[in-house]
C-alpha positions as CSV (number, residue, x, y, z in Angstrom):
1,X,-74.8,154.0,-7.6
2,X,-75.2,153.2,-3.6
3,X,-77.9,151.3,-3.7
4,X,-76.8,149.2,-6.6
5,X,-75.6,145.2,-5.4
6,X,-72.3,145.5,-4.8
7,X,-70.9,141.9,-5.7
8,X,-67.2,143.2,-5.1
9,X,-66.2,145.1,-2.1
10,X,-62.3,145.8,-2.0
11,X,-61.7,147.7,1.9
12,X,-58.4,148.7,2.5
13,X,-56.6,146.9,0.2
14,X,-52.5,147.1,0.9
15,X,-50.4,145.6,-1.1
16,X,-46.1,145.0,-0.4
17,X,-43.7,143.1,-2.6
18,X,-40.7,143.0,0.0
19,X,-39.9,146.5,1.4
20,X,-42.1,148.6,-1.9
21,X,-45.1,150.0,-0.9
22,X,-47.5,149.1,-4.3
23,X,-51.4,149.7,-3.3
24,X,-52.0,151.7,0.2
25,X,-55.6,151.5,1.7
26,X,-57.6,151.1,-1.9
27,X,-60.6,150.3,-1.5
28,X,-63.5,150.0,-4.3
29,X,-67.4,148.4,-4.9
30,X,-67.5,146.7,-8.2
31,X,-71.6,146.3,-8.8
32,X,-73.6,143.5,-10.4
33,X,-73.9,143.6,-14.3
34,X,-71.3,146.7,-15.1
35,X,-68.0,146.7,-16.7
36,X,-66.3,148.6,-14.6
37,X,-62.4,149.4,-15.7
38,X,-59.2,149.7,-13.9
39,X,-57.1,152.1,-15.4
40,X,-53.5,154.3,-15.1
41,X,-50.2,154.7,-16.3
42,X,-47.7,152.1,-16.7
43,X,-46.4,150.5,-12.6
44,X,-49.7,152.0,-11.0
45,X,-50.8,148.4,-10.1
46,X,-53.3,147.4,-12.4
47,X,-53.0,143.9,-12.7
48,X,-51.6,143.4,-9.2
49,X,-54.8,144.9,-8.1
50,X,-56.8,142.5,-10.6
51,X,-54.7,139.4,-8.8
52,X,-55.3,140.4,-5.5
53,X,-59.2,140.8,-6.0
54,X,-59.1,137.3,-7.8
55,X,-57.6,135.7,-4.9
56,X,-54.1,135.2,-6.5
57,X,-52.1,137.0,-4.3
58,X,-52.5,137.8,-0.2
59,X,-52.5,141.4,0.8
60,X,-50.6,142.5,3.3
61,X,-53.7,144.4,4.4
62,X,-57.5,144.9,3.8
63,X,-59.9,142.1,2.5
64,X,-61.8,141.5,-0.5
65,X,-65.8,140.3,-0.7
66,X,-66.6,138.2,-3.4
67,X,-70.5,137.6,-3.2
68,X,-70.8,138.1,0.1
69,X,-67.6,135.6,0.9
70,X,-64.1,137.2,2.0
71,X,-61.5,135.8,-0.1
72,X,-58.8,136.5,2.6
73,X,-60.1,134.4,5.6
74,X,-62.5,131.7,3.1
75,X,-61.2,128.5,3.3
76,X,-60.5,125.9,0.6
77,X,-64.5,124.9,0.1
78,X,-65.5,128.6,0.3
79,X,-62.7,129.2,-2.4
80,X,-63.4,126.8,-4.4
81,X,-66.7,128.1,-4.7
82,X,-66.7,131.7,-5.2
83,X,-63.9,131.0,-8.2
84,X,-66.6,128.4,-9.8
85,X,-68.7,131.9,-10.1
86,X,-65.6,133.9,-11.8
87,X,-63.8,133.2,-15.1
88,X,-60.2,135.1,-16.1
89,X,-59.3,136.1,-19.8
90,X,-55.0,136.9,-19.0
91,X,-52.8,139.0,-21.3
92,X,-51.9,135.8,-23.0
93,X,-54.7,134.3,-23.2
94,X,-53.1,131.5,-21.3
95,X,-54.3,128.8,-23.4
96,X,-52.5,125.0,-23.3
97,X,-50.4,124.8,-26.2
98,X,-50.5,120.9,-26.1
99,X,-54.6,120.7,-26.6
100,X,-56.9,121.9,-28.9
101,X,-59.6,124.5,-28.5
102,X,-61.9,122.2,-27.3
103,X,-59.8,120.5,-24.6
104,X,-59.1,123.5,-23.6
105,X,-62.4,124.9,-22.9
106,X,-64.1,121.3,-21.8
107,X,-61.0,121.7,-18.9
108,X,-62.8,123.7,-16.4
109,X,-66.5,121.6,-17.2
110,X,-64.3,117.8,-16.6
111,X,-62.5,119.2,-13.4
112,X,-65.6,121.8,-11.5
113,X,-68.9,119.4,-13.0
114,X,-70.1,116.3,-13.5
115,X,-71.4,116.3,-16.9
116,X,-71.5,113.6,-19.3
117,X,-68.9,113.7,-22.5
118,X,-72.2,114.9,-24.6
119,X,-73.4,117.5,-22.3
120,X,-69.1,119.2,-22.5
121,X,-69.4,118.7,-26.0
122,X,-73.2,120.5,-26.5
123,X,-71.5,123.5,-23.4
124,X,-68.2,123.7,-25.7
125,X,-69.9,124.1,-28.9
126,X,-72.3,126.9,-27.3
127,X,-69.5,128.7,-26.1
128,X,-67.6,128.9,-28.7
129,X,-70.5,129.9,-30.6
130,X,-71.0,133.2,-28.5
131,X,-67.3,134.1,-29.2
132,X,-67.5,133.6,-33.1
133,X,-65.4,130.6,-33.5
134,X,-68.0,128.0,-34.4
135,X,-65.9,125.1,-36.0
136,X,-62.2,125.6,-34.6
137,X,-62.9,123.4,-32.2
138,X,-60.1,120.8,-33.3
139,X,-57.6,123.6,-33.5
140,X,-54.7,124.9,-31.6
141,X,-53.9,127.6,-30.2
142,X,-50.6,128.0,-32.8
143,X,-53.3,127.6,-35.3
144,X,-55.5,131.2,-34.1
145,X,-54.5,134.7,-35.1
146,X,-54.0,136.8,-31.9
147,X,-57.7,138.0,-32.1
148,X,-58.8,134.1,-32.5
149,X,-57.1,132.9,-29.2
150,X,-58.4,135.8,-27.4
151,X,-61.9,135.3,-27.9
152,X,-60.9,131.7,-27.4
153,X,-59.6,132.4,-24.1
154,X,-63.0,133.8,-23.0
155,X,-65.0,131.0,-24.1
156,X,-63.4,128.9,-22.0
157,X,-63.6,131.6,-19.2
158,X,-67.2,130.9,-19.8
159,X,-67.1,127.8,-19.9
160,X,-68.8,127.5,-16.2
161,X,-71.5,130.4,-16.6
162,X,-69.3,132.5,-14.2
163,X,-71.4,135.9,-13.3
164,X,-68.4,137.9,-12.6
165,X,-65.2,137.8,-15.7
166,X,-62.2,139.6,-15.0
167,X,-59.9,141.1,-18.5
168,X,-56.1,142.0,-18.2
169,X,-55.2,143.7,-21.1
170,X,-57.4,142.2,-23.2
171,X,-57.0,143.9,-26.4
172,X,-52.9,143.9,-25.7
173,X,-51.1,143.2,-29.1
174,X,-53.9,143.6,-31.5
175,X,-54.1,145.9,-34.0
176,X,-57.2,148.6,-33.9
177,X,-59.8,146.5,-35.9
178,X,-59.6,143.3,-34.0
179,X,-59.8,145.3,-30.6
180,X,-62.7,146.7,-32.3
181,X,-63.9,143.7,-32.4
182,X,-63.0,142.2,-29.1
183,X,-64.5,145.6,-27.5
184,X,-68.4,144.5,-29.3
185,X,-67.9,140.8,-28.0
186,X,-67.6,142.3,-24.8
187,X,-70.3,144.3,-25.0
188,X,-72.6,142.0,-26.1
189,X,-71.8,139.4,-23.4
190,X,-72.3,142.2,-20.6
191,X,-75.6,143.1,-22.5
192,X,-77.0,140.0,-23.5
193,X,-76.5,138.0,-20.7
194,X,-75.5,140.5,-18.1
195,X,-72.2,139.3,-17.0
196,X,-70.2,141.4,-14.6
197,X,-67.1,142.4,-16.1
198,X,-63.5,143.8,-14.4
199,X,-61.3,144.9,-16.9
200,X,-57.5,146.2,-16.7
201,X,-56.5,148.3,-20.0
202,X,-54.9,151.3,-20.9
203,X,-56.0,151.7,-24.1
204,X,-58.4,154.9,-25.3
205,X,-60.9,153.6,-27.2
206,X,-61.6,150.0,-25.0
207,X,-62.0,152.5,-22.5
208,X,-64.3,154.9,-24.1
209,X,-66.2,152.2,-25.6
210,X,-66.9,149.5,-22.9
211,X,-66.3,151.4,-19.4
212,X,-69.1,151.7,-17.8
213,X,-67.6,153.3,-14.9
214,X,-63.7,153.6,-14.2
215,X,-60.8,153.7,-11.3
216,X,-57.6,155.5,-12.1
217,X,-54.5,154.1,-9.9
218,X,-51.8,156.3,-10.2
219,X,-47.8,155.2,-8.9
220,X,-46.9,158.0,-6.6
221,X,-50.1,157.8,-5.1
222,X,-50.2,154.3,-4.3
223,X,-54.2,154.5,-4.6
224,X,-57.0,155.4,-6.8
225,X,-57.2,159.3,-8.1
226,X,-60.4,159.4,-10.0
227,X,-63.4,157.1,-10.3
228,X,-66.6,157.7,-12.6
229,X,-67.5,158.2,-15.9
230,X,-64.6,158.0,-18.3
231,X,-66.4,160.6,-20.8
232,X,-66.7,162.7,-17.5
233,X,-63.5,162.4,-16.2
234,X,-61.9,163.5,-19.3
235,X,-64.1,166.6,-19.9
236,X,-64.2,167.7,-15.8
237,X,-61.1,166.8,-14.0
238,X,-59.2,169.2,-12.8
239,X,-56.5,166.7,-11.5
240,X,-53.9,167.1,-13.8
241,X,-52.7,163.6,-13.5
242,X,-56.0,162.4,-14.7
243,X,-56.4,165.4,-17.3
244,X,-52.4,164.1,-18.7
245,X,-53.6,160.4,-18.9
246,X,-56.4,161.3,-21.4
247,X,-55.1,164.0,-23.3
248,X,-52.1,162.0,-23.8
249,X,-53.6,159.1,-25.1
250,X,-56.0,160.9,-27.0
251,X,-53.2,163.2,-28.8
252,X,-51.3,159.5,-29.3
253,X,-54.8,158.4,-31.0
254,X,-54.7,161.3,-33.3
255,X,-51.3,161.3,-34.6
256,X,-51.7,157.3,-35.5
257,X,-54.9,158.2,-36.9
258,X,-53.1,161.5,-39.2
């Protein structure tokens, strides 16, 4: 996929909390309009990789390109800007308890645009629209089922026509069919409008049926031990590591399946 448009470049990515050594010289090319999935066991780095791409946290080495702009040395303006073009679903969701669904998603529009009350209103509906939750615009968040807030959550990480959304977890604590679900909305967002898409999970079928391409981290190494085709990597790796991961996750599959 070389001569693809790379609209991610991680080089050399280090990562410290205090004295532990978490990410050591990763470095990855995410390229416009895949999902591409980060992947491993539990304490690889995952999501602190997924924070440090987003600009969250500073590594302690490396830098990461964000359409052409290097998060670690941009300044506030050139910040601002690249996360205009990027929208975050988190574990949680992390909606505002205190407003509805559509204060929530109008949020990013009042504070990054300068659109008129009617044009947020017209944006919100359309968003919420693509997510399936036409008419739950006056409720909140304590009001949605699990599956409810998270497609919720990305509407309003759409709310700015980002090119580039970033997942943690984001089928964590549903059951099977609303992941189901969740896994087609994503889909169809990647193929309908082409929106690249970086995605932490762990679980088996998001992977199998969204990845277009996958890193595995893995905790002793510090770093990434596979990257490609999920379907590949499963049926070709002889790195027992990677080989464990699936198996194990497929025989967990099978015996909540029996």
């Amino acid at each position: 996929m070389s001569n693809k448009d790379a609209v991610i470049v991680v080089e050399g990515l280090t990562v410290r909390f205090g004295d532990d050594l978490i990410l050591d010289n990763v470095s990855l090319e995410v390229y416009r309009g895949e999902v591409f999935v980060i992947l491993g066991g539990s304490g690889c780095g995952k999501s602190t990789l997924l924070k440090h791409i987003i600009g969250l946290y500073e590594p302690a080495g490396g830098r990461v390109i964000i359409n052409g702009i290097d998060m670690t040395a941009a300044d506030d303006n050139k910040l601002r800007q690249v996360r205009r073009d990027m929208g975050m679903l988190f574990q949680s969701s992390a909606l505002l308890g205190s407003m509805t669904v559509f204060e929530n998603i109008a949020l990013p529009l009042k504070e990054y645009t300068d659109l008129s009350d009617r044009a947020i209103r017209l944006m919100v509906r359309m968003k919420l629209a693509m997510v399936g939750l036409s008419g739950y615009e006056n409720h909140f968040p304590s009001e949605l089922s699990g599956g409810m807030k998270k497609r919720a959550g990305i509407a309003r990480a759409m709310a700015l026509d980002p090119t580039i959304l970033f997942f943690d977890e984001p089928s964590a604590g549903l059951d099977p069919v609303t992941a189901a679900e969740l896994d087609l909305l994503i889909k169809n967002i990647n193929n309908g409008i082409g929106t690249t898409m970086v995605i932490v999970t762990h679980e088996l079928e998001s992977i199998f049926n969204i990845a277009q391409r996958v890193i595995m981290l893995d905790r002793g190494e510090k770093g990434i031990i596979a990257e490609g085709d999920p379907m590949r990597l499963r049926r070709e790796s002889t790195d027992p590591r990677v080989r464990n991961f699936f198996n194990r996750h497929i025989a967990e599959h099978l015996i909540e399946g029996a």
